[in-house]
C-alpha atoms as one frame of an Amber mdcrd trajectory, in Angstrom:
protein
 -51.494   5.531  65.310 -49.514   6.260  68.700 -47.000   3.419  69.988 -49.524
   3.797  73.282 -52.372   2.429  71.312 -50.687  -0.004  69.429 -49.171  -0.947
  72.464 -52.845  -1.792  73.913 -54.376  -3.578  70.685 -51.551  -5.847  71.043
 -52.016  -6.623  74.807 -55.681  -6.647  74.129 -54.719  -9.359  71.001 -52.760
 -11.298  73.345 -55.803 -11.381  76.317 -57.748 -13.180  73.100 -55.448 -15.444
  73.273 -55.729 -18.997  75.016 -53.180 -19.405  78.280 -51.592 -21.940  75.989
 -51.160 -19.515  73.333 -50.167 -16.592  75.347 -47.595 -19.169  77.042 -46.188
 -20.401  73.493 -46.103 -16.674  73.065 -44.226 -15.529  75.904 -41.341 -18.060
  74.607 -41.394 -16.916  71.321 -40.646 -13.665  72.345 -37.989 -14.504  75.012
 -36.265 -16.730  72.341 -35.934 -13.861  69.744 -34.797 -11.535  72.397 -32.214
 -13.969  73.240 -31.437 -14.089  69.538 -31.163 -10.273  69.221 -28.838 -10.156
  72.091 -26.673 -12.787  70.331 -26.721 -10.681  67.247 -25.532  -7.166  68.786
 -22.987  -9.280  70.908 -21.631 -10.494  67.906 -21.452  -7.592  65.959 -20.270
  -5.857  69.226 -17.133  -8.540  68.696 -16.682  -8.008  64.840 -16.401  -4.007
  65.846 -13.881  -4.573  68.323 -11.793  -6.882  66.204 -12.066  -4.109  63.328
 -10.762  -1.468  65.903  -7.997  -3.784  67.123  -6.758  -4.413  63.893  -6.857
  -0.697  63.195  -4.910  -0.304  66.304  -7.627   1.459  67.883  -7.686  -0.259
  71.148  -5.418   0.442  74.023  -3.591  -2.534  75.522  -1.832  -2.757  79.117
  -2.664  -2.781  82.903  -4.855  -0.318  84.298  -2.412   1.739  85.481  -0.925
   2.234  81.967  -4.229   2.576  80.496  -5.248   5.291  82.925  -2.112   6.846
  82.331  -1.991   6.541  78.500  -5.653   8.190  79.035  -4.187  11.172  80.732
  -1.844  12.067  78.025
């Protein structure tokens, strides 16, 4: 099955749906997205604490990062 036509049997799922339903729905989904984005933020943190302990990141102004960058 192509993502296309799964894509459609779930919009045609959802047009079954009551305006209630597709309402409830709608917050569902923007809830979990919210989660998700919470999730990879968080892990985004973890990774960057990992690096900076591993000495990985480069601290200063601008300038001295730019120029630490051009070495």
């Amino acid at each position: 099955m192509t993502q296309l036509s799964r894509f459609d049997q779930v919009l045609e799922s959802v047009e079954d749906l009551s305006v209630d339903e597709q309402e409830a729905l709608i917050d569902l989904i923007r809830h979990r997205l919210a989660e998700r984005r919470r999730d990879a933020i968080a892990a985004n943190i973890v990774q960057a604490q990992v690096e900076y302990q591993a000495g990985k990141v480069l601290r200063g102004t601008v300038t001295q990062i730019i120029d630490e960058l051009r070495k």
